[in-house]
N, C-alpha and C positions, 0 to 999 in steps of 0.2 A: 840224696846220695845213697839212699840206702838201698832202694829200689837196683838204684845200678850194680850195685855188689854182689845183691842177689840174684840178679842177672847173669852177671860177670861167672859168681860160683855155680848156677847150673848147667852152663855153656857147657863151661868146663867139666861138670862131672858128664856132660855129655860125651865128652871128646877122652876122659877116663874110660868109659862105659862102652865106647865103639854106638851100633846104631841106636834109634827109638823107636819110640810108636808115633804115627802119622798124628793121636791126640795130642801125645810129649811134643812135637813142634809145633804143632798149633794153638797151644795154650803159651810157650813159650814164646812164641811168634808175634802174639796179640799185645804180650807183657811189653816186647819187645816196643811197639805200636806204641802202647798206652803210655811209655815211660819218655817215646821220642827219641830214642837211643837208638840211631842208628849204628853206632860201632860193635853193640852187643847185636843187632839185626844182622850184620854183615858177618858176624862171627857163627851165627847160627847157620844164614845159608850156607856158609863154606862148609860146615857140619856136615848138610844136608848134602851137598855136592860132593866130597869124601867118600860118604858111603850111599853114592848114585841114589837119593832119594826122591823119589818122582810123586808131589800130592795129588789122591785123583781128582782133584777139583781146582778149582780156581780162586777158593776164600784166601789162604794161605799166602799166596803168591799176588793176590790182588792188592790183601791189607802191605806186603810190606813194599810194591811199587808205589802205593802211596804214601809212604814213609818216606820211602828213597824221595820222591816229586816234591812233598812239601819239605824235605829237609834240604833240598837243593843238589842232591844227590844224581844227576842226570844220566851220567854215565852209568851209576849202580843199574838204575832203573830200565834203562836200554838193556844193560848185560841181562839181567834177570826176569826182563820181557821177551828176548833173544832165545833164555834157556825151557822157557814153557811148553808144553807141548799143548795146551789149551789155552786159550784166548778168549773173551766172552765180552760183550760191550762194556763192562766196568774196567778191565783191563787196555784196551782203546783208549778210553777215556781218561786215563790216568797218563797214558802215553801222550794224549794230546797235549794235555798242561805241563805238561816238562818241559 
C-alpha cells in the first residue's frame, strides 16, 4: 500500500507543479508498471495529455500499453495506442494480446 500513496503523492505534486521532464514521466511511469497500478498509470497520462506531452520514443508508451493489456484494460490501451505518434513492433504486439 505504500508504494500506491507514493504514487498517488507524486501524480499529484505533478499536477501542483504544471509540466515535467520526459525523465520525470518515465521513471514515474515504470513505478507506475512495476506497482500494477493502473489507476495511478491512467492519472499520469491524463498528466501527460493536459500539458500535450508527446515522448520521443516508444518505451514510455509501450511499458504502459502493457499495463493497460495485462491488467484488462482494453479500451485504455486502444485509447493510448490511438494517441502515439510512433508505433514500433513491440507496440503491435501488445495490441495483438488485448
Amino acid at each position: 500500500m505504500k508504494v500506491k500513496y507514493r504514487l498517488w503523492d507524486a501524480i499529484d505534486l505533478f499536477y501542483a507543479c504544471g509540466t515535467a521532464t520526459s525523465e520525470s514521466y518515465t521513471q514515474l511511469g515504470l513505478e507506475c508498471v512495476q506497482a500494477n497500478d493502473v489507476a495511478q498509470a491512467k492519472r499520469l497520462q491524463s498528466h501527460m495529455d493536459l500539458h500535450l506531452f508527446q515522448h520521443n520514443g516508444t518505451f514510455l508508451y509501450n511499458r504502459l500499453l502493457h499495463l493497460y493489456v495485462k491488467c484488462g484494460k482494453v479500451d485504455d490501451a486502444r485509447k493510448l495506442f490511438g494517441k502515439m505518434q510512433k508505433r514500433d513492433v513491440i507496440s503491435w504486439n501488445a495490441m495483438l494480446f488485448a
